[in-house]
Structure formats: structure tokens, C-alpha cells
C-alpha positions in Angstrom: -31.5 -78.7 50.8 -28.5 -78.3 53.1 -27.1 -74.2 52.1 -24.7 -74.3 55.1 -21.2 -73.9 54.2 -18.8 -77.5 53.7 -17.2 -78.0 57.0 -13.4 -78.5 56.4 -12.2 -81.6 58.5 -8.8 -81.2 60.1 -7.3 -84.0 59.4 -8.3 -83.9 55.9 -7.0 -80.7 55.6 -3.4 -81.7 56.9 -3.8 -85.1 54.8 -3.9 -83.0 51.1 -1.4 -80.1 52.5 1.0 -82.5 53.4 0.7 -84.3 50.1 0.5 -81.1 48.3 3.7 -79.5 50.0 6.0 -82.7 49.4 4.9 -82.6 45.4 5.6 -78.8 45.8 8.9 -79.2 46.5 10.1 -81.5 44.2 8.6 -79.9 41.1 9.6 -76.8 42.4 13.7 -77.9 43.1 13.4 -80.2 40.1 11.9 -77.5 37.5 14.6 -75.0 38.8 17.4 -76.5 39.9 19.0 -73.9 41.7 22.5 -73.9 42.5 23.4 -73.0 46.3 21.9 -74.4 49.3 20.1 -71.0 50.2 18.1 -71.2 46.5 17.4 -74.9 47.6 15.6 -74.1 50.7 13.8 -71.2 49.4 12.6 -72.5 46.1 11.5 -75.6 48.1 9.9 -73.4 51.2 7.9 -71.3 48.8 6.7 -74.0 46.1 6.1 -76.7 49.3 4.0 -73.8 50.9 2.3 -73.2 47.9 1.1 -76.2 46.5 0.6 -77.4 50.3 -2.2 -74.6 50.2 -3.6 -75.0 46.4 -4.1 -78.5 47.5 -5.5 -78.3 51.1 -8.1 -76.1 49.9 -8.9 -77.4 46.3 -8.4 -80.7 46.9 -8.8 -82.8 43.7 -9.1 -79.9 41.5 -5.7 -78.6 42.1 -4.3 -82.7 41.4 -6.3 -82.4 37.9 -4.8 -78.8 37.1 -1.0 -80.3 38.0 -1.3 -83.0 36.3 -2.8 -81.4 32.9 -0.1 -78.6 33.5 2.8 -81.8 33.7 1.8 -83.4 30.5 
């Protein structure tokens, strides 16, 4: 058996942080709806960033946990 670490693939990587950041930002504007154009871009910065993360790194663990947590 192989005990070497999973090598991340870049493009994979950008592939599901991509994704992850444009869901991230709509939840994240859509759940709170914030009223000035400052609360816009930093609700949608933050959650975009976020998810974008959760989602390069966990992959299709983090798309199971959303979408449990959406239902």
C-alpha cells in the first residue's frame, strides 16, 4: 500500500475554489441581504473566500454538508 500523502492537482484545486467561492457569495448576499454596497462586497468577499476554501480542500464533502445544511 501507497502511505504517501494525496497530491493536490492545481487545476483541481482552482476548479472546486472557483465553484465553491461563486456559491459562497450568493448564499452569503442572499441569506443576509445587506443593505449598502460596502455590506455587499464584504459579506460576499468573506462568504466567496470561505466556501472557495471549504470546497477546494474538502471537495465533495463540503457539497454534501451545504446541501444537507440547505434543505
Amino acid at each position: 500500500m501507497n502511505s504517501s500523502p494525496k497530491k493536490r492537482d492545481s487545476l483541481g484545486f482552482t476548479v472546486r475554489f472557483v465553484c465553491g467561492a461563486v456559491a459562497g457569495i450568493l448564499i452569503g448576499i442572499g441569506f443576509w441581504m445587506p443593505e449598502t454596497i460596502a455590506g455587499v462586497l464584504i459579506t460576499g468577499l468573506i462568504s466567496g473566500v470561505a466556501c472557495g476554501l471549504l470546497a477546494a480542500f474538502w471537495g465533495d464533502r463540503f457539497w454534501e454538508m451545504l446541501s444537507s445544511f440547505l434543505r
